[in-house]
N, C-alpha and C positions, 0 to 999 in steps of 0.2 A: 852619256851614251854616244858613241860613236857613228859619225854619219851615216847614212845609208846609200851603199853605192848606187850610182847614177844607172846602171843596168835595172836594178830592183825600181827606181825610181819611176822609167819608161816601161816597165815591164807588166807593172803592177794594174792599170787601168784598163789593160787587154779586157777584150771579153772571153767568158767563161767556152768557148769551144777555139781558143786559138790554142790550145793543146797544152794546157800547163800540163806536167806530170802529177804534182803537188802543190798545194792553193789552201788559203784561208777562204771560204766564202765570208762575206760580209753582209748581214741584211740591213740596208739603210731602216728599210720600214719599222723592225726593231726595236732599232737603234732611236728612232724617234717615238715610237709607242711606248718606250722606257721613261727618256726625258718625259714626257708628257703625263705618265704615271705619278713621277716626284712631282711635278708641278702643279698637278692638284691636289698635292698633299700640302703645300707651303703655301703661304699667304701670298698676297701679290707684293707683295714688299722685301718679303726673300730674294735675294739676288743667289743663282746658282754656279756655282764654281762648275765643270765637265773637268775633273782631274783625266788628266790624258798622256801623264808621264808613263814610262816604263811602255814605249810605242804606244798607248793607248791597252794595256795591261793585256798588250798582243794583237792586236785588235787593228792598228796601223794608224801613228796618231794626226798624218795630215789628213788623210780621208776621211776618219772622225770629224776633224774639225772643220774639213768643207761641209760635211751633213750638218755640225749641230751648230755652228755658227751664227745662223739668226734663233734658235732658241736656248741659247743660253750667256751669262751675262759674261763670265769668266771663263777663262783656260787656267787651266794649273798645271805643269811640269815640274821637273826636276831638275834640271840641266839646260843649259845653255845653247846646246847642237839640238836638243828638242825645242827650244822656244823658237829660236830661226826658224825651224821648219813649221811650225805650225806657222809664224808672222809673214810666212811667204804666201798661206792660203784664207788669214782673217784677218783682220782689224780691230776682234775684239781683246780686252785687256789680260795680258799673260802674267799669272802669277808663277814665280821660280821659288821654290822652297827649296830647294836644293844648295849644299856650300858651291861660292865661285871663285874659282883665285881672280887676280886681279886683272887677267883680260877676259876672262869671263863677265864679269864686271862689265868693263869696261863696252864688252860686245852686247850685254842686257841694256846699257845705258841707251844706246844709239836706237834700240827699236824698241825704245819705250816702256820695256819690262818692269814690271812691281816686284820688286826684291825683299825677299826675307832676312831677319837681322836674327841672328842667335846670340849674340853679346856685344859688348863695348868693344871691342876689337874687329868685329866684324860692320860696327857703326862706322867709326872712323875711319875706316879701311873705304867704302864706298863713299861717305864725304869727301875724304879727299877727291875720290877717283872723280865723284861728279864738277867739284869744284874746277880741278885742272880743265874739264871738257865742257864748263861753264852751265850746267845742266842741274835741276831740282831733281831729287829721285821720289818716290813715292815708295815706304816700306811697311810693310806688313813684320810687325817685333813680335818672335813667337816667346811664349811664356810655357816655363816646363811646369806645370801644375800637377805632379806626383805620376812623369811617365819616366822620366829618370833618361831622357833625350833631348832634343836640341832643344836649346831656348836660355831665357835667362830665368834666376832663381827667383819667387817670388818676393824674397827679402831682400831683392838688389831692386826693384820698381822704383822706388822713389829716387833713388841714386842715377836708374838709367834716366828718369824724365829730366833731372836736373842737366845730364849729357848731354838730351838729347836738343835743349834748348840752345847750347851753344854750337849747333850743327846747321850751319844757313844751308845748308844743300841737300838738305835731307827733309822730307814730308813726314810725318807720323801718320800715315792713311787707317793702319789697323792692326788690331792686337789680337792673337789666335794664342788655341790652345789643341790637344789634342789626347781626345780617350786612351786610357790605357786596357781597359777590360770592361768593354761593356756590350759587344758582340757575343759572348760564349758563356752568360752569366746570367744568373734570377738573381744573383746577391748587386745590387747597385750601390753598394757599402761607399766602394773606390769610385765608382763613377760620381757619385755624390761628393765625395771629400774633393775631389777635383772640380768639380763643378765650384762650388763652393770657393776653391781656393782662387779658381779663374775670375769669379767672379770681381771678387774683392780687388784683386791687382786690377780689374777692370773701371772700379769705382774709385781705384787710384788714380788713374790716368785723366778719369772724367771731372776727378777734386779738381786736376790741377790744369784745367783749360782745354781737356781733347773730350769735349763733349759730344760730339760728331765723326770718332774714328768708329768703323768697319770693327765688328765684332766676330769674331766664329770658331767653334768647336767641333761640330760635328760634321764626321764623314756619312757617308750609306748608313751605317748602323746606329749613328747620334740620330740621323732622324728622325727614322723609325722608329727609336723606345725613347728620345729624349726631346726634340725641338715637337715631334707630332704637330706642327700646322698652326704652331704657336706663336710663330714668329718672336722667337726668343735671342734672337741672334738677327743681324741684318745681312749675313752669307751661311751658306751650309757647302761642303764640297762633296762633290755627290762622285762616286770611283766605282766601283763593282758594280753597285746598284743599277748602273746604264749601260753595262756589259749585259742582263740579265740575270746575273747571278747574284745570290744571299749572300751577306757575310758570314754567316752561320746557319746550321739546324735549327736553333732556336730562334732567332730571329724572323726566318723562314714561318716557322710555326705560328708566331705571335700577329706574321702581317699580312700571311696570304691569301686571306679573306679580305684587305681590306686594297691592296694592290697586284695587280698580274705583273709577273715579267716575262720577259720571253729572250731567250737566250742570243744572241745577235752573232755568234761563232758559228761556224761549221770547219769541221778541219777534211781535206779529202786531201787521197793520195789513189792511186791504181796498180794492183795485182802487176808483178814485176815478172814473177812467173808459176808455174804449178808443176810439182814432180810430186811420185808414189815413193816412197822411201821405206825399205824393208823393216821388221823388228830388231829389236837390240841395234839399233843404227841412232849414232849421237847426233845431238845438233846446238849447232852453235859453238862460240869459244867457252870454254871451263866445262866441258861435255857435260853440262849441267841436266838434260835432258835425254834420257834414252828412250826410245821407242817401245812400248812393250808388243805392237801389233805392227803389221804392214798399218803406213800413217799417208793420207793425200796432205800434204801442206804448199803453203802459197808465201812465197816473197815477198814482203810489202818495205818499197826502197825508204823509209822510217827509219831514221834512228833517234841516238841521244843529240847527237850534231842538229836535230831538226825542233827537237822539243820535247822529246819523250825522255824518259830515266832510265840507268838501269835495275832501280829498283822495280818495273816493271818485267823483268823478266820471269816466264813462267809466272805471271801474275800479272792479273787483265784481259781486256778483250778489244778487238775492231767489230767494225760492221760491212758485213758483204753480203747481198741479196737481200739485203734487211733480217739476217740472222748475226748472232754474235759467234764470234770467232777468236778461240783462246791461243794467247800469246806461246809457244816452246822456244826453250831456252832462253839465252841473254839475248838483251837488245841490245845490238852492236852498235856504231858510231853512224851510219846511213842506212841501217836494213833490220826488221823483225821477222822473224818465222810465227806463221801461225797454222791452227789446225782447219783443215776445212774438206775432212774426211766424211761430215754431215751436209755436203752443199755439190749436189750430180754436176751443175754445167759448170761451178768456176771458171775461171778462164784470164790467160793474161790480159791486161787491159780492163779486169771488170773493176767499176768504182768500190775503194773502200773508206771508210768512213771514220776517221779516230774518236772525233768529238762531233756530234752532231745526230740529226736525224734521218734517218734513211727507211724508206718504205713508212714502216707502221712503229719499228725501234729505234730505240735513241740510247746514245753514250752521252750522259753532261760530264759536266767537266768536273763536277763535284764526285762522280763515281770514280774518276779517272784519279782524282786528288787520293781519294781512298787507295788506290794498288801505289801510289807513288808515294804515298803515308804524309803529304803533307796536303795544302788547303787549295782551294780556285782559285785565289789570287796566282798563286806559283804556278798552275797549270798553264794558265794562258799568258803569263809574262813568261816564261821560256822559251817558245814558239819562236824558231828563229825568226828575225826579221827578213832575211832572205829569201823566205818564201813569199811571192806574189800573195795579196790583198786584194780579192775578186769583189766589186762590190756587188752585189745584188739588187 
């Protein structure tokens, strides 16, 4: 992920009437009543990963990590320009799952980063690097247990331990695995066969003298339908679930009696401007929309450049006055048109609302996923980063 320019960086901490146009609200409070939900679900012995790659799944991930930094044990990223940034505002230990070429590498070494190995090549690639910079590294070897993704094969186990003993510069700290379908499912057929399979390469490891490596499997939805407070694992990586949002419907179903979340996004932007537009009058490019009556619509400066899709177009809605307000025509690259022929005083300047709560209604992000045909995670990892992160 590419840095974030140094304008967004000073920009971001403003407070909320220094006049952004367009803003993430962030609720710390949330943000902590979420972590603190998982935490009474796991033993005290769980150690919690706060995955915070992908900006913190939009979310802004050094602000995150100033918030959750004393309650959680781990960071997790993906990349290399996110670990900096997070080590610039914690001290706690950064896990990089992510591939690094070798200054990447080399950049994870110096600020102490726990690196992921997905094969023998990507072993010996980091021994070296640490060896020249005289440095022990500490890695987390992920194991592909039936997701058909990074890691090594379970039938190379014995062969990687035998490797990995001739690696003076390299730690064995922990061996991970990771679900392939077990958010959007009552058949646990595959979550089990993996499980199973994880296991086994686990009590390989532990045959052969890493009695004491860092175990873990589950993300938000391992959990929830798998670790449940069991302490079956000595880490879980916790991602969506601290956002506020479910990984699934069903999932949602199975736990929302037993934990509250509460959504930690808000997305605002404000009424750009308001004109009456006659019948039979198109709008937007691919005149995909025609008026069939005199229409009042409202400019909202939104586009796909910002976070939204154009599978959104003419499908979907904002929030303005605390009523909804449906999208006409395409969404362009910085601007949406909407209807707001239902709403007397509009007006330019009035707040609108993409994702969030306003008055008594609310747009989640799961509704939102729905007009854009894919899930919550994509909703709020698109959200440019450009846009100021208000905290609340």
């Amino acid at each position: 992920m590419a840095s974030i320019p140094k304008f967004y960086e000073n920009a971001r901490m403003k407070p909320m009437n220094d006049g952004f146009l367009s803003y993430l609200e962030i609720s710390k409070d949330n943000l902590i009543h979420n972590i603190k939900q998982f935490r009474g679900l796991l033993k005290d012995k769980t150690k919690i990963v706060a995955v915070i790659k992908a900006n913190a799944y939009g979310h802004g991930d050094r602000d995150v990590a100033k918030i959750l930094s004393s309650y959680v044990d781990y960071f997790q990223v993906d990349s290399i320009e996110e670990a900096e940034r997070v080590r610039n505002v914690s001290k706690k230990p950064i896990l990089i799952f992510g591939f690094l070429n070798e200054d990447g590498v080399k950049r994870a070494i110096k600020i102490n980063a726990i690196l992921s190995a997905f094969d023998l090549i990507h072993l010996l690639k980091i021994n070296r690097i640490a060896s020249v910079l005289k440095k022990k590294v500490k890695i987390h070897l992920a194991v592909d247990s039936y997701l058909g993704r990074e890691g090594i094969m379970p039938s190379q186990v014995e062969n990687i331990i035998k490797e990995i003993e001739n690696l003076n510069n390299i730690i064995l700290d922990g061996v991970y695995s990771h679900f392939a379908n077990i958010e959007d499912t009552m058949n646990s057929t595959h979550a089990n066969r993996q499980i199973d399979t994880y296991h086994k390469c686990v009590e390989i490891f532990k045959a052969n003298g890493y009695k004491d490596i860092h175990t873990h499997i589950s993300a938000t939805s391992g959990i929830l339908v798998y670790e449940k407070g069991d302490n079956l694992h000595s880490i879980v990586r916790l991602g969506i679930g601290l956002y506020g949002m479910w990984p699934s419907e069903h999932i949602e179903y199975l736990n929302k009696k037993k934990i509250i979340l509460k959504p930690v996004l808000k997305w605002v932007t404000h009424v750009a401007q308001v004109k009456i537009i006659p019948a039979n009058y198109p709008i937007g490019y691919g005149l995909t929309y025609i008026t069939k009556k005199a229409t009042k619509i409202a400019i909202i400066p939104q586009g796909y450049a910002d976070g939204l899709t154009r599978s959104m177009s003419n499908n979907g809605a904002f929030l303005i006055k605390g009523k909804k307000v449906k999208i006409l025509g395409r969404v362009a690259m910085n601007m949406t048109v909407v209807d707001v022929s239902h709403i007397k005083d509009v007006k330019e300047g009035d707040e609108v609302v993409i994702i969030g709560l306003q008055g008594k209604a609310r747009i989640t992000a799961e509704e939102v996923a729905k007009h854009m045909g894919t899930i919550n995670y994509e909703v709020t990892t698109k959200i440019s980063a450009l846009l100021p992160r208000v905290i609340k």
